[in-house]
N, C-alpha and C positions, 0 to 999 in steps of 0.2 A: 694494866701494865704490870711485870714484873721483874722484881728488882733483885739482884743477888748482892747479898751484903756479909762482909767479912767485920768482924768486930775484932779489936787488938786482942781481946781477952774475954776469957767466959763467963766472968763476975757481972760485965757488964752489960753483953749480949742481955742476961736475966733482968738485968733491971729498968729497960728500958722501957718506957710505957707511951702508947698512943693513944689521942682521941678517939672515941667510938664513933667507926664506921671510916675509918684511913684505910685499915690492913681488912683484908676480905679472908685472906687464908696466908696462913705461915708454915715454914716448913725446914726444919734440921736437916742440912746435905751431908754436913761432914765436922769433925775437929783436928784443930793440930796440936797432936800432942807434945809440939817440941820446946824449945825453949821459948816461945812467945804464944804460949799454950791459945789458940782462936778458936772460934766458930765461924760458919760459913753456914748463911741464912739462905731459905729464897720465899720473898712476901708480894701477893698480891691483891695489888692496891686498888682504890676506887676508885672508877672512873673522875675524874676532875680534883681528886686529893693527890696528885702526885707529889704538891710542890710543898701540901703540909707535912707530908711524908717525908720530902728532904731535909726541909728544915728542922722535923724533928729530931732526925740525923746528925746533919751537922750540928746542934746546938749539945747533942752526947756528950760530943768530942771522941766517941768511944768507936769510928769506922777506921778500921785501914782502908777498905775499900767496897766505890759502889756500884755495881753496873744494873744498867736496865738490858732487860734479857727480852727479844721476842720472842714470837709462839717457835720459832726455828731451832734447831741446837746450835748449827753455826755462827747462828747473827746475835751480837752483842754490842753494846756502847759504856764503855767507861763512864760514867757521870764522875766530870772533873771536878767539884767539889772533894771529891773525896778520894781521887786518882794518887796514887803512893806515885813517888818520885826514884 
């Protein structure tokens, strides 16, 4: 599975760390350089690690936002844990 993830800030994107063997492959899409300076991740995960993958996440505190991406461009799902309001 693959997950696109936006971090608040870029401090923290860096510091985030996972157990060996969650993230298969990571990858820089994009940053905003405006006044909530982010990143925009996209990481894929190991088969049956998704949910440590989340929890890694949310325990950050550092996502604005998480979606699981299929293999499609069009097809996305917000994972509501971490869905901005």
């Amino acid at each position: 599975m693959i997950y696109r993830v936006v971090f608040r800030n870029r401090a923290k994107s860096k510091n985030l760390q996972f157990e060996i063997g969650i993230v298969k492959e990571v990858r820089l899409l994009g940053t905003n350089t405006g006044s909530a300076s982010s990143r925009v991740w996209e990481y894929e995960i190991a088969d049956g690690r998704e949910e440590d993958f989340l929890d890694t996440l949310a325990k950050s505190k550092a996502v604005a936002r998480c979606e699981a991406v299929s293999q499609t461009i069009d097809s996305h799902t917000p994972y509501s844990r971490f869905a901005t309001q």
